[in-house]
C-alpha positions in Angstrom: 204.8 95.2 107.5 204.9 96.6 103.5 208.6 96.0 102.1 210.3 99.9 102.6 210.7 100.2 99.4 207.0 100.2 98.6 206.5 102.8 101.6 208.7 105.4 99.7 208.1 104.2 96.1 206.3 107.7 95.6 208.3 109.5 97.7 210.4 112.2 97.6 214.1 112.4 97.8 213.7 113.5 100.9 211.8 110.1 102.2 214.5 107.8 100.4 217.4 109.1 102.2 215.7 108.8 105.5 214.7 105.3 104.6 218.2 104.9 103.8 219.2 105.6 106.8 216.9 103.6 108.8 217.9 100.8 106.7 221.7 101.7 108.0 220.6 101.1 111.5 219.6 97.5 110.8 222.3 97.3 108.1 219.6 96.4 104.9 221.8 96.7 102.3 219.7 95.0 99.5 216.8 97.1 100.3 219.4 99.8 99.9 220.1 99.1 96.7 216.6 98.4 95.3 215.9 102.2 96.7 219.1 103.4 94.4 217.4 101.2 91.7 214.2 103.6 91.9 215.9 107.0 92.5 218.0 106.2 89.5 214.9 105.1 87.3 212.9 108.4 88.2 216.2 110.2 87.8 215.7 111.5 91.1 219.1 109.7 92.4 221.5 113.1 94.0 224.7 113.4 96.2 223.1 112.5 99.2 221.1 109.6 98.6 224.2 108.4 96.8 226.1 109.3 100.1 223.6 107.8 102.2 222.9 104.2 100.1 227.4 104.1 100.4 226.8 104.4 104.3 224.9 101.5 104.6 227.0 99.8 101.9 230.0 100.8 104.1 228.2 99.6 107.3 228.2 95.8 105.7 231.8 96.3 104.1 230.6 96.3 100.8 233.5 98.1 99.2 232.9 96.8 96.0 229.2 98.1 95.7 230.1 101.7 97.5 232.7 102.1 94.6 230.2 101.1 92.1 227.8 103.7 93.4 230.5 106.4 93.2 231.2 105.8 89.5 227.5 105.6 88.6 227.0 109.2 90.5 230.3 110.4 88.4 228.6 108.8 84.8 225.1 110.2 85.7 227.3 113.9 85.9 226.2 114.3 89.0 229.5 115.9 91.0 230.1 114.4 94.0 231.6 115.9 97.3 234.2 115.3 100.1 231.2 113.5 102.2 230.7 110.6 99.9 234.3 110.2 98.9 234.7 109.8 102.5 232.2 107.3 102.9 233.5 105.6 100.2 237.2 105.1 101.7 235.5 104.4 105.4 233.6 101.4 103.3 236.9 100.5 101.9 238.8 100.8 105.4 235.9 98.8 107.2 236.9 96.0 105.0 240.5 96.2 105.2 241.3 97.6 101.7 243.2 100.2 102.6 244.8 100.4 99.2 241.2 101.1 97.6 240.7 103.5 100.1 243.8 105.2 98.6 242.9 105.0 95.4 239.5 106.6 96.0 241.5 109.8 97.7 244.0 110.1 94.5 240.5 109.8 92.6 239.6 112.6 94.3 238.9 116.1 92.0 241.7 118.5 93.2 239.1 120.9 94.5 238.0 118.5 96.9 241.1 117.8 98.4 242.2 119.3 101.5 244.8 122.0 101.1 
């Protein structure tokens, strides 16, 4: 079978997070990331595929690369909501860094926060 990537190469945001989540199912991280790799590079990269791509991330306790995805949606000005900063600490939590997980909810804008 074609590489998903190449399936959804000219597809819309739409196809990429579904992809995304397929690939969560089966816990295909890198072809995660090379899916980011072209949203970002057709500046097509949103909230939710950024969400989605940190739930697989998460899924594999790949804290490290669901923070990096978070700070790359926050430099593209992109404003991200409560969903991905809470996939972002679940990564964190699945891999027992609880204190990263913290630091992502002080991160948090104040608007987001729960009253």
């Amino acid at each position: 079978p074609a590489p998903i990537a190449s399936v959804v190469a000219m597809g819309s945001v739409a196809w990429y997070t579904a992809a995304m989540g397929a690939l969560r199912q089966r816990a295909g991280w890198q072809e995660t990331l090379q899916l980011m790799e072209e949203l970002e590079a057709r500046h097509l990269a949103d909230v939710i595929t950024c969400t989605a791509c940190v739930g697989v991330l998460g899924k594999v306790a790949m804290w490290r690369r669901a923070l990096e995805v978070l700070k790359r949606l926050e430099k593209q000005s992109i404003e991200p909501d409560v969903v991905i900063y809470n996939a972002t600490m679940s990564a964190c939590e699945r891999s027992g860094e609880w204190q990263q997980a913290l630091s992502c909810l002080c991160n948090m804008p104040g608007h987001l926060q729960a009253d």
